[in-house]
C-alpha positions as a Markdown table, in Angstrom:
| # | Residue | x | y | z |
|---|---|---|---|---|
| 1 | Unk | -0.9 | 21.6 | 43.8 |
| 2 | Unk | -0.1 | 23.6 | 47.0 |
| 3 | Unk | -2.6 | 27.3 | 46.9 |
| 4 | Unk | -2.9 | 29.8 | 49.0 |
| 5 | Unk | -6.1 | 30.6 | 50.7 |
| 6 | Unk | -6.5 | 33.8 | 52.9 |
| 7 | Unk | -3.0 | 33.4 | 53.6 |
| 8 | Unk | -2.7 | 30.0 | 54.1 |
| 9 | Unk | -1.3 | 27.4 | 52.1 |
| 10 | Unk | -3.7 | 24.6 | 51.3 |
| 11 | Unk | -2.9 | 21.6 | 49.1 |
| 12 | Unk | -5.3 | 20.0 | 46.5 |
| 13 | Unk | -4.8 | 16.9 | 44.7 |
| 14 | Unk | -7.0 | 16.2 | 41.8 |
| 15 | Unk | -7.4 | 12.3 | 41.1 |
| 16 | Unk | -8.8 | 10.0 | 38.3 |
| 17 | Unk | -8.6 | 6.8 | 39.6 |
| 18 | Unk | -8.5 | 3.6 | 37.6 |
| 19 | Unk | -11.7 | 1.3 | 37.1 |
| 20 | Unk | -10.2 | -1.8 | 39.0 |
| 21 | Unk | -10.3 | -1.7 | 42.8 |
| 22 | Unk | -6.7 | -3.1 | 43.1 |
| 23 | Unk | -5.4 | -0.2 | 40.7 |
| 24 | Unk | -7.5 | 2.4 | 42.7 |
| 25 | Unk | -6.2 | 1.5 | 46.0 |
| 26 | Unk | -2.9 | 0.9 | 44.7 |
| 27 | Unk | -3.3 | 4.6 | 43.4 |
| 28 | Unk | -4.7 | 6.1 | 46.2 |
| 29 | Unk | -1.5 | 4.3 | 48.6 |
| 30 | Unk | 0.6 | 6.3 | 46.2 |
| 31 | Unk | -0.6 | 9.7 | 46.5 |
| 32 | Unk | -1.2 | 9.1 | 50.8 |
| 33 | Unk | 2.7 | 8.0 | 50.3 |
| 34 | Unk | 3.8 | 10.9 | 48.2 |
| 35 | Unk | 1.6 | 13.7 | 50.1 |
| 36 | Unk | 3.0 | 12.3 | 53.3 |
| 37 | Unk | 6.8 | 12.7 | 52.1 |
| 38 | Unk | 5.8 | 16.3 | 51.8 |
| 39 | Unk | 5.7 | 19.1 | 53.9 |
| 40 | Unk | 2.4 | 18.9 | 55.7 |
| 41 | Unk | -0.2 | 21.0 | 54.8 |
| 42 | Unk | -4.0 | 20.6 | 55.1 |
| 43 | Unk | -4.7 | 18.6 | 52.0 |
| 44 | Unk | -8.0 | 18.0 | 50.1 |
| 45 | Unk | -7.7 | 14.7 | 47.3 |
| 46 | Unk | -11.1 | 14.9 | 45.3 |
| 47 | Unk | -12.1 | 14.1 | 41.8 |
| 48 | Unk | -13.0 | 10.7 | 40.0 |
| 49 | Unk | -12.4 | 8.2 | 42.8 |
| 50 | Unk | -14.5 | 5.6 | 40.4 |
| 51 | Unk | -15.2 | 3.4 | 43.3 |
| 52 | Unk | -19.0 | 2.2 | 43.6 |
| 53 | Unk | -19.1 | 0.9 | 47.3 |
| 54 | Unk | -19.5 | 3.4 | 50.2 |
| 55 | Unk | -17.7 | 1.1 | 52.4 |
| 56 | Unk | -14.9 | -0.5 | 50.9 |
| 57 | Unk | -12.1 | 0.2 | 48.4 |
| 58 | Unk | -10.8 | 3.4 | 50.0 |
| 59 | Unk | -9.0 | 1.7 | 52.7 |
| 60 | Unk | -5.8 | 4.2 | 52.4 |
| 61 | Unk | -7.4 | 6.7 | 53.0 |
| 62 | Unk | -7.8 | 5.7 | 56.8 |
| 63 | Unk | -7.3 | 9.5 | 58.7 |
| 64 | Unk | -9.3 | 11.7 | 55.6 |
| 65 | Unk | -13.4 | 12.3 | 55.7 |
| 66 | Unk | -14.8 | 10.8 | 52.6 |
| 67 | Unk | -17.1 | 12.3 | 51.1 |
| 68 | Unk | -19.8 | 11.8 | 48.5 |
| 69 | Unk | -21.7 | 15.1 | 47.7 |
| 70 | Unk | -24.3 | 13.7 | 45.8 |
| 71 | Unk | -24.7 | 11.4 | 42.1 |
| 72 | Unk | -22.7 | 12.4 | 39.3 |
| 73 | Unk | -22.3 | 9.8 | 37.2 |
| 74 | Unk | -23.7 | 9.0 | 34.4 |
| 75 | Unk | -24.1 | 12.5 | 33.7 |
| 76 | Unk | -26.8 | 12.1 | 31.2 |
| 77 | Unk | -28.7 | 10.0 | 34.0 |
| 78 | Unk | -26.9 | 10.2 | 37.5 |
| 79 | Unk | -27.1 | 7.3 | 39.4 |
| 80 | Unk | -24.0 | 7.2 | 41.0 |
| 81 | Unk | -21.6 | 8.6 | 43.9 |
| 82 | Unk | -18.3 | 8.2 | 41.8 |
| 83 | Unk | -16.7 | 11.9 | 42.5 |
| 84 | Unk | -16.0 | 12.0 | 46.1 |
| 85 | Unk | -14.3 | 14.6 | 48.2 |
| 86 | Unk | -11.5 | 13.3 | 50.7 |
| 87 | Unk | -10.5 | 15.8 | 53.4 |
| 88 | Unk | -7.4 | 16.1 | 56.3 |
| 89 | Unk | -8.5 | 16.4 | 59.7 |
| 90 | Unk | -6.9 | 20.3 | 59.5 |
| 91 | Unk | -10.1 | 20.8 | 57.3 |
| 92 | Unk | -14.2 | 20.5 | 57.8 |
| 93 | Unk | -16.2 | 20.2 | 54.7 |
| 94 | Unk | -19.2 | 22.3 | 55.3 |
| 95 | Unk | -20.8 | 22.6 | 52.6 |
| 96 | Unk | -20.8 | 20.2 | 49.2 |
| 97 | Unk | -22.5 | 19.2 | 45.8 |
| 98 | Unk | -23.3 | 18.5 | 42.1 |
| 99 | Unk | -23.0 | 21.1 | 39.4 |
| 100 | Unk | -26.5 | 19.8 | 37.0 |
| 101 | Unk | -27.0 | 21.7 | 34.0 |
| 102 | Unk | -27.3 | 21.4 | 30.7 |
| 103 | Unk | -24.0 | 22.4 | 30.3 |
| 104 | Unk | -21.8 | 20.0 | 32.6 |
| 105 | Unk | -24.6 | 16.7 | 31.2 |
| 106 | Unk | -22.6 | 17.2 | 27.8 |
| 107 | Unk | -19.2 | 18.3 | 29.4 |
| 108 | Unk | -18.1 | 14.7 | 30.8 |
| 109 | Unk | -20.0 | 11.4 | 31.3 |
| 110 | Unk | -19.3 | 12.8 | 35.1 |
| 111 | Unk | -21.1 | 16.0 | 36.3 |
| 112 | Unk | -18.5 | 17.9 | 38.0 |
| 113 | Unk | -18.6 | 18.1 | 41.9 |
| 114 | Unk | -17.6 | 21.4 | 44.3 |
| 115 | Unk | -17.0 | 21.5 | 48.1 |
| 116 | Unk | -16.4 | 24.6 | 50.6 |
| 117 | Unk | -14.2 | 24.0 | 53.3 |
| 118 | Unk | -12.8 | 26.0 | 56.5 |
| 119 | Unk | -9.1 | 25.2 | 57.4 |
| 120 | Unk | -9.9 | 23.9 | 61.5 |
């Protein structure tokens, strides 16, 4: 989804990957492919990237900042990064996080995640 942001257009994909590494990098090749025959914008992909390992698995994403703003799965008991935050190099992530309440621990077996960026 393309928004505007003080003017500017900005585009956001929201993922939830698949639980097999081949499927997720399969997915995520996929997206890079179909946000590359776009128009380019500065693009933020974030969401469920299910992927357990900090250093492997998100190979096509070569060119984007991963990030992992902090456990949110299980949600009842966080343990793990899963919800990550992949940026363009037209954007900085400065500031990111967990939501954990009450609220979002009954919600999803994932606590939801939030990032503020600046368009560079």
């Amino acid at each position: 989804m393309d928004v505007s942001v003080d003017r500017k257009l900005l585009r956001v994909v929201g993922v939830h990957l698949g639980l097999l590494r081949s499927s997720r990098r399969g997915q995520l090749a996929a997206i890079r492919s179909h946000v590359e025959a776009l128009d380019p914008l500065p693009t933020v992909i974030l969401g469920d990237f299910n992927e357990w390992s900090d250093r492997t698995g998100l190979e096509p994403l070569v060119g984007f900042e991963v990030h992992s703003p902090g456990r949110s799965f299980h949600a009842a008991r966080p343990v793990a990064s899963l919800d990550r935050i992949a940026v363009d190099d037209n954007l900085k992530l400065e500031d990111a996080g967990v939501v954990e309440s009450r609220d979002t621990r009954v919600a999803s077996d994932h606590l939801p995640v939030w990032g503020k960026f600046r368009l560079e």
